[in-house]
C-alpha positions as CSV (number, residue, x, y, z in Angstrom):
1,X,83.8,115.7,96.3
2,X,81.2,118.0,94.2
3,X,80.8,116.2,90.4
4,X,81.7,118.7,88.0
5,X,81.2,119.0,84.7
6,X,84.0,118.1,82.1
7,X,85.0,120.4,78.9
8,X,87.4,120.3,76.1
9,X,90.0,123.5,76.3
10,X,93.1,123.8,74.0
11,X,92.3,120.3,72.7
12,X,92.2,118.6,76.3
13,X,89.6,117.4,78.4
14,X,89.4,119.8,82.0
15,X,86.8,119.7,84.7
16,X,84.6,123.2,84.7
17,X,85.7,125.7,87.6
18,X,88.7,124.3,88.3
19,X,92.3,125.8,87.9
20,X,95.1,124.0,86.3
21,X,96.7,123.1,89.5
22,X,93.5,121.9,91.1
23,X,92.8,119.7,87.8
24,X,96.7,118.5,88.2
25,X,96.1,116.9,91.5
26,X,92.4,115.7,90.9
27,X,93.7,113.8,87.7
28,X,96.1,112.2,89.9
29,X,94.0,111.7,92.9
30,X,91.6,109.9,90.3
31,X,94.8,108.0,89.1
32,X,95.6,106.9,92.0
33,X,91.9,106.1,93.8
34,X,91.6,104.2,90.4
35,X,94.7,101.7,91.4
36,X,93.5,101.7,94.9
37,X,90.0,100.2,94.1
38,X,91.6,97.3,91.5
39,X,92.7,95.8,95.0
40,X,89.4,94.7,96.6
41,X,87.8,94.2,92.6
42,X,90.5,91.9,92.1
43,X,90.0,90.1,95.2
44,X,85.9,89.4,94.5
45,X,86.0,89.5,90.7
46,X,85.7,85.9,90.3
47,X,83.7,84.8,93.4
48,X,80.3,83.8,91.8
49,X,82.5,81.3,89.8
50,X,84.8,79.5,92.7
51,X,82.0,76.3,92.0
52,X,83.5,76.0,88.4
53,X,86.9,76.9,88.8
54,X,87.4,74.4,91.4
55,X,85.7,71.9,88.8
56,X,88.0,73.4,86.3
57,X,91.3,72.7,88.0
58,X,90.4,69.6,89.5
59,X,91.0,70.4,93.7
60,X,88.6,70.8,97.1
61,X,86.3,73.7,98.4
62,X,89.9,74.3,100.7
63,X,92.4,74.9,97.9
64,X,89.8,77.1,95.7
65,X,89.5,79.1,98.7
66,X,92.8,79.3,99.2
67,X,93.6,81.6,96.4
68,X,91.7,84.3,98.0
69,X,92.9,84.1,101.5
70,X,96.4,84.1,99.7
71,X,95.7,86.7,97.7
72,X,95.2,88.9,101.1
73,X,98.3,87.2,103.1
74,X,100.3,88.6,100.2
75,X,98.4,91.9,99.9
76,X,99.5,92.4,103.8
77,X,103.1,91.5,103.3
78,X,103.8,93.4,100.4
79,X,102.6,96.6,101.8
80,X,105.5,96.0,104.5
81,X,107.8,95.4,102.2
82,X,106.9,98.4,99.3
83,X,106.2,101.3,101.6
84,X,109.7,102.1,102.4
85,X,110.5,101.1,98.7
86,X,108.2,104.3,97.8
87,X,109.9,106.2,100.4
88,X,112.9,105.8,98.9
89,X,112.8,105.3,95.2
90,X,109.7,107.3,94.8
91,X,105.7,107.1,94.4
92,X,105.6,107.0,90.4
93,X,108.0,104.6,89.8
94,X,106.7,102.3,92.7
95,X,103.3,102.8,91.3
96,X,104.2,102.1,87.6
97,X,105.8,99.1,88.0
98,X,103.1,97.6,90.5
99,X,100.4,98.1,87.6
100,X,102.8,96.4,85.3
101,X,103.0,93.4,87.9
102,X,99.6,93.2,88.2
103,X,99.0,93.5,84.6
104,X,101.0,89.9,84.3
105,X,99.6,88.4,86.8
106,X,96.1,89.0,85.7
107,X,98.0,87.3,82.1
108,X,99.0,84.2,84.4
109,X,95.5,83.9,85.4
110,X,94.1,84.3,82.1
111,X,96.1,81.7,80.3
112,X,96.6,78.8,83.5
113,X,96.6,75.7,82.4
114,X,96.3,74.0,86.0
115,X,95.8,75.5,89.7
116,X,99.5,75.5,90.3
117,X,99.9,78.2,87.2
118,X,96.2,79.7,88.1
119,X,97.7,80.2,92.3
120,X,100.5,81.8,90.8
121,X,99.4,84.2,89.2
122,X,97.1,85.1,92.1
123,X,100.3,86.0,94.4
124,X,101.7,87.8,91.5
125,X,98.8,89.9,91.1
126,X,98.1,91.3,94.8
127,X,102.3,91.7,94.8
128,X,101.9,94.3,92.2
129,X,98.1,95.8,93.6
130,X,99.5,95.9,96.7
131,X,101.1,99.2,95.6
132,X,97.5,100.9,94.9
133,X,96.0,101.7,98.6
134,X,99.7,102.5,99.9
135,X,100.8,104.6,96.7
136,X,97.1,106.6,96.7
137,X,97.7,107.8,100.7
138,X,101.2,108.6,100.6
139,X,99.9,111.0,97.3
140,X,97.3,112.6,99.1
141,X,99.4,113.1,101.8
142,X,102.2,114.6,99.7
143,X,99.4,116.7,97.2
144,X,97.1,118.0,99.6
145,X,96.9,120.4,102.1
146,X,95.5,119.3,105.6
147,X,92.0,121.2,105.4
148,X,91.8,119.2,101.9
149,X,93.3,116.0,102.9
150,X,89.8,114.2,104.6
151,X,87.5,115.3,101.1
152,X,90.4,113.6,98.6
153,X,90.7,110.5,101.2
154,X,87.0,109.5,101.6
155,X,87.2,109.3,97.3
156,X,90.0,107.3,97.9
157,X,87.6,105.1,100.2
158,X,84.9,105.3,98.4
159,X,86.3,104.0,95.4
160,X,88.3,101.3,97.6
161,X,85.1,100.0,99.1
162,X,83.5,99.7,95.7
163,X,85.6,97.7,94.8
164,X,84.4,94.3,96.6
165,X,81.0,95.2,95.7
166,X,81.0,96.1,92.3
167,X,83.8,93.0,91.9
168,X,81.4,89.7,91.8
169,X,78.8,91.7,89.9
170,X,81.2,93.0,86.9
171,X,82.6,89.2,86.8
172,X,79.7,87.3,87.3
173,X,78.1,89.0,84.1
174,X,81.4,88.9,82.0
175,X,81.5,84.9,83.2
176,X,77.7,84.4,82.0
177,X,78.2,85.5,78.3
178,X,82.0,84.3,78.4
179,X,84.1,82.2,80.2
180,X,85.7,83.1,83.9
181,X,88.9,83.6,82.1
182,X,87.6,86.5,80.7
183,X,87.4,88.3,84.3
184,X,91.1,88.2,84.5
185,X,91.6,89.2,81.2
186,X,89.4,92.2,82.2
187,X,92.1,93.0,84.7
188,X,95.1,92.2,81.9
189,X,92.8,95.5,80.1
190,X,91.9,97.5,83.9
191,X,95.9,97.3,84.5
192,X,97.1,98.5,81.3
193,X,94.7,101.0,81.2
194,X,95.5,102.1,84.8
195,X,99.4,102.5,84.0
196,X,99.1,104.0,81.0
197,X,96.7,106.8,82.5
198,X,99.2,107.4,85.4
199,X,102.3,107.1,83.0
200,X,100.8,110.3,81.9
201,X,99.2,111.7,84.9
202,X,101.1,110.6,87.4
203,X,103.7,113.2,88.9
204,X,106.3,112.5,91.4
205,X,104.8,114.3,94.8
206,X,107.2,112.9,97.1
207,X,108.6,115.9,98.3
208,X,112.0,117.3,96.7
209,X,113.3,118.7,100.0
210,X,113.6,115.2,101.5
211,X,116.6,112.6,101.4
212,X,115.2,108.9,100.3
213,X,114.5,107.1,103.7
214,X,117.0,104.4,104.5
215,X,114.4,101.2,105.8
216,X,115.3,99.8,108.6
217,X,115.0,98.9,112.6
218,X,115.5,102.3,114.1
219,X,113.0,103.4,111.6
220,X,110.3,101.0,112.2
221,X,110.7,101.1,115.6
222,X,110.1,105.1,115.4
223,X,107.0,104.7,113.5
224,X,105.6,101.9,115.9
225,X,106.8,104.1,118.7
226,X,104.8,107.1,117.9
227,X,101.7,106.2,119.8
228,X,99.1,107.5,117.6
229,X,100.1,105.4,114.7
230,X,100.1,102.4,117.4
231,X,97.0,103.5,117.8
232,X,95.6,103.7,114.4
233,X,97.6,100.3,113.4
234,X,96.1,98.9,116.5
235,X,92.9,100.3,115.5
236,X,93.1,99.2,111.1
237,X,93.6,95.3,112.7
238,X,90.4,94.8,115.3
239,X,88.1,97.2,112.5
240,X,88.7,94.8,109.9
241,X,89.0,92.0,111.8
242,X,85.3,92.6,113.2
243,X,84.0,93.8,109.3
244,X,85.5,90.7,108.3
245,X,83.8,88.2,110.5
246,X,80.2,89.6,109.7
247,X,81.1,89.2,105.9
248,X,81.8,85.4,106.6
249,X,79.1,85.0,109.2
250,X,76.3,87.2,107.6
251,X,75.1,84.4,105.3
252,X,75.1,81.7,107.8
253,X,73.2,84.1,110.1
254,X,70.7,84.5,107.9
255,X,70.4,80.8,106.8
256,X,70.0,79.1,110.6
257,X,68.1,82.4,111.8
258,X,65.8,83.6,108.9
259,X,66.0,80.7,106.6
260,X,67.0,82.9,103.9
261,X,67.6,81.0,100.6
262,X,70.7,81.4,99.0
263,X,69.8,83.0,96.0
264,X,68.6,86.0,98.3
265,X,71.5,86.5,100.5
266,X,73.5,88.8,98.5
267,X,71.1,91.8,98.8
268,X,71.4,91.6,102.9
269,X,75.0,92.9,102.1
270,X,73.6,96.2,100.8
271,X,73.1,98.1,103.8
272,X,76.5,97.3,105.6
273,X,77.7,98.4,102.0
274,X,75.8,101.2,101.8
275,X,76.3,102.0,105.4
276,X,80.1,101.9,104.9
277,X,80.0,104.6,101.9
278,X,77.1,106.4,103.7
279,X,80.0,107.1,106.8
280,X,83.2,107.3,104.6
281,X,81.2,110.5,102.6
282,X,79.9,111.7,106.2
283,X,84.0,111.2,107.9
284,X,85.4,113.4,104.8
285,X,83.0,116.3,105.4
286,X,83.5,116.3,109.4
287,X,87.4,115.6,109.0
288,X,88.6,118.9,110.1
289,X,91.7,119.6,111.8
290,X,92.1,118.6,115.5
291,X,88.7,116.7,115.0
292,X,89.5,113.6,113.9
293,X,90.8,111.8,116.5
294,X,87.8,112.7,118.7
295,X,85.3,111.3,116.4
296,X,87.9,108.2,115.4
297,X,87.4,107.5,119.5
298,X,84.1,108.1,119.6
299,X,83.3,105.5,116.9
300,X,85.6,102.7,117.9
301,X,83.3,102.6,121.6
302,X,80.0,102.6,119.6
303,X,81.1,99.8,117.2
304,X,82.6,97.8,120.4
305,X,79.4,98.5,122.5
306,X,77.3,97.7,119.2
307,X,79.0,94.3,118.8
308,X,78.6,93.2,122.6
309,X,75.0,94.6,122.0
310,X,74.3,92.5,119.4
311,X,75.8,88.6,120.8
312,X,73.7,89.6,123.5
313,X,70.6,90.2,121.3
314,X,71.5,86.6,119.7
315,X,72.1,85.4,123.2
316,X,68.4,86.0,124.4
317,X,66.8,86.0,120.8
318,X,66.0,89.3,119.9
319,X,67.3,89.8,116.6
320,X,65.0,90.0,113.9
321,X,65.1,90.5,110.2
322,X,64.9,94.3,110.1
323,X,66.7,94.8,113.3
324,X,69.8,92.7,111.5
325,X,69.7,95.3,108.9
326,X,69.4,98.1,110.9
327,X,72.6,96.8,113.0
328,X,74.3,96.1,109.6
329,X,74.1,100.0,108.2
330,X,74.7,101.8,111.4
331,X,78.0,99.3,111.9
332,X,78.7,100.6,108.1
333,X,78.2,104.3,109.1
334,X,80.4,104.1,112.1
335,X,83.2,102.0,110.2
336,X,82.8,104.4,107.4
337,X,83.2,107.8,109.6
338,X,86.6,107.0,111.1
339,X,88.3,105.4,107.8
340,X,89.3,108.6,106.0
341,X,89.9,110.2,109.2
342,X,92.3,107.2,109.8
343,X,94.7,107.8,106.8
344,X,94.3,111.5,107.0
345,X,95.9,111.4,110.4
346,X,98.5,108.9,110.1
347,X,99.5,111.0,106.9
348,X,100.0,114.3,108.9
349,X,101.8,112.0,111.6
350,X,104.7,111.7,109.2
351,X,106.5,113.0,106.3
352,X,109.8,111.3,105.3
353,X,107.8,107.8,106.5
354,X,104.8,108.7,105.2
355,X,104.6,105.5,102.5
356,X,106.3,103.0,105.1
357,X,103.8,104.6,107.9
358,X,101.1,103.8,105.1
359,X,102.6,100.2,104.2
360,X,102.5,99.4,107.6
361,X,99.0,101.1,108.4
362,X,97.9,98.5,105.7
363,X,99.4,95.5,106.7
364,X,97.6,95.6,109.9
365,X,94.4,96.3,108.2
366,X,95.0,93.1,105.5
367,X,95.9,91.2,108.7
368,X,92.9,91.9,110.4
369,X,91.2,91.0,107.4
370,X,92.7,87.9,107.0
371,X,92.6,86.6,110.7
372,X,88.9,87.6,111.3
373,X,87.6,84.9,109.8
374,X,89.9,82.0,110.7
375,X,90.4,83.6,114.0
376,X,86.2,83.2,114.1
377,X,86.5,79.3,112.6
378,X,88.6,78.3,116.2
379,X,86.9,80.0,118.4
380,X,83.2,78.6,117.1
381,X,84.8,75.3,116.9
382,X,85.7,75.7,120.7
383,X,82.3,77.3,121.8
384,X,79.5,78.8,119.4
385,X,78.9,81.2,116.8
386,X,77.6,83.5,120.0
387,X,81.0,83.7,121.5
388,X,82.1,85.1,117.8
389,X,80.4,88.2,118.4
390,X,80.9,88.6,122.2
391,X,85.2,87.9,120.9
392,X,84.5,90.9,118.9
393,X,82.5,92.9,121.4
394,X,85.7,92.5,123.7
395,X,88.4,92.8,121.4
396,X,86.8,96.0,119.7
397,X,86.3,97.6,123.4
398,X,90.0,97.0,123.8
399,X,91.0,98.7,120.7
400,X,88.9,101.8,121.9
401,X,90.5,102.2,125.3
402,X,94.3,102.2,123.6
403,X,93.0,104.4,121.0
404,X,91.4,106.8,123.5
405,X,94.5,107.0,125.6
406,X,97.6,107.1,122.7
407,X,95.2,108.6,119.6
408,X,95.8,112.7,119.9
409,X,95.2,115.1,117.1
410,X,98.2,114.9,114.0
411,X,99.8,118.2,113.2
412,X,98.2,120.0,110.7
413,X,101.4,121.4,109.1
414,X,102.6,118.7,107.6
């Protein structure tokens, strides 16, 4: 979206060139986008510290860990179990009190006095987040036309995929001059701030005309049924899955292959990074109606083929330094490209389910996210770190073919 200059009118600030109800749904889509990103942030913020929390508390590499793998489980879950809550009861109240929940468990955090208190408050926080991804697509599906809905989604992304980045960085420097505590009580601030923004921004959008959706069996089998949702939840799982397992395995890459010291590592995540933000911009621009689900297909083969491309290049030795990188940013682009055209279909798919369709969208994607790795631990246990990638190769190939055959282009009415 163009950067536009802001102005004071009538004693309130307004973006330049736009009309009231333009600058009504961009203070909300930023609103929203904002609650979306605190998500991944959350999850990273205190990464560059695990070494001294887990001195802190007293417990093993595996426990430490264990708060951010729990911190996704719960993410996954909860998006299950609050979309049809927005459905029915609303966006802005669903919204409102996640930011409030999140808010306390950022306090929980701030103030534990042992890893039982500190693991708590972890759950408690990605309960209430969970509500930020799920609450900012059902509001761009219920704001924006469909010729408008790919430009507000790939902010949404952009700002979501941000998040993990700009996460260890924001904490790592607030943990250098402080304490780690005073990450989370960053996030105590970032939630409050967040809610009371949207408190005054934030509009109900769900739309008047429609009776609140009663959750349950019949409905979730409708929204499964509908094969290109299946599709696109088949299609969140083996994406993040595969982006993932070259997060985990990047550094140990690097380290057997390269012999990249540690202190180095981080800035080989900057061109999947950049890659990723490089597509999602490029996915809003070409996400035109009856489009989408073309290039969505189109970029689920090349990330497959890419994959088995690349465990063969390990497989015979041909991957170098720059040709890593190079594999890194174009598997960012193509990730990138499909992601906003993702949630801009499955909006347009539905309209009373549109926040459970979401909910669910996102539990498959946190699932992926959370089974790529350990899912990538077994099967290098069993075999090698090879077979890893030629798992993925497969498993993304697969995704492609169902996509190709149940993915068709969403109404554009909706």
């Amino acid at each position: 979206m163009p950067i536009r200059p802001w102005v004071l009118r009538n004693g309130a600030w307004q973006v330049a060139g736009l009309g009231t109800k333009k600058m009504k749904k961009l203070s909300i889509l930023i609103g929203v986008s904002a609650a979306a990103f605190l998500g991944p942030f959350t999850q990273t913020i205190y990464t560059p510290n695990l070494p001294e929390l887990r001195d802190y508390f007293h417990v093993d590499t595996v426990l430490i860990n264990l708060t951010i793998s729990l911190f996704t489980a719960v993410l996954a879950f909860s998006n299950f179990v609050i979309g049809p809550i927005a459905d029915r009861r609303g966006r802005r109240i669903t919204a409102l009190v996640g930011l409030l929940v999140f808010a306390l468990g950022s306090l929980i955090c701030l103030l534990a006095p042992s890893y039982g208190y500190f693991l708590t408050g972890r759950i408690v926080q990605a309960a209430g987040i969970s509500t930020g991804s799920l609450i900012a697509v059902a509001v761009i599906g219920d704001l924006y036309p469909p010729q408008e809905r790919g430009k507000a989604m790939s902010f949404y992304q952009t700002l979501t995929f941000l998040g993990p980045v700009l996460g260890p960085v924001i904490g790592g420097g607030i943990a250098a001059y402080l304490s780690w505590r005073w990450a989370f009580g960053f996030l105590v601030l970032a939630g409050l701030a967040t809610w009371l923004y949207s408190s005054v921004y934030l509009k109900e959008t769900r739309p008047e005309d429609l009776a609140p959706v009663k959750f349950n069996l019949s409905t979730l089998r409708g929204i499964v049924g509908q094969r290109s949702a299946a599709a696109l939840f088949l299609l969140a799982f083996s994406q993040f899955f595969a982006y993932y397992v070259f997060l985990v395995y990047l550094p140990s890459l690097l380290a057997t292959l390269f012999d990249v010291p540690m202190a180095s590592r981080g800035i080989y995540f900057v061109p999947l990074t950049l890659g990723i933000l490089l597509g999602i911009n490029l996915g809003g621009r070409w996400n035109k109606a009856g489009s989408g689900a073309h290039v969505i297909s189109v970029c689920s083969f090349a990330l497959g083929a890419g994959a088995l491309l690349f465990f063969a290049g390990l497989a015979l030795h041909w991957v170098s330094l720059p040709v890593l990188l190079v594999f890194l940013a174009l598997f960012g682009v193509l990730l990138g490209i499909s992601l906003p055209m993702q949630t801009t279909l499955l909006v347009n798919l539905f309209k009373k389910e549109r926040a459970t369709a979401t909910g669910l969208y996102n539990f498959c994607r946190f699932g992926g996210a959370s089974a790529g790795p350990l899912a990538g631990g077994l099967i290098e246990r069993v075999s090698s770190t090879n077979s890893v990638f030629l798992s993925l190769g497969v498993l993304l190939l697969i995704s492609a073919i169902f996509v190709q055959r149940g993915l068709k282009p969403s109404p554009a009415s909706v």
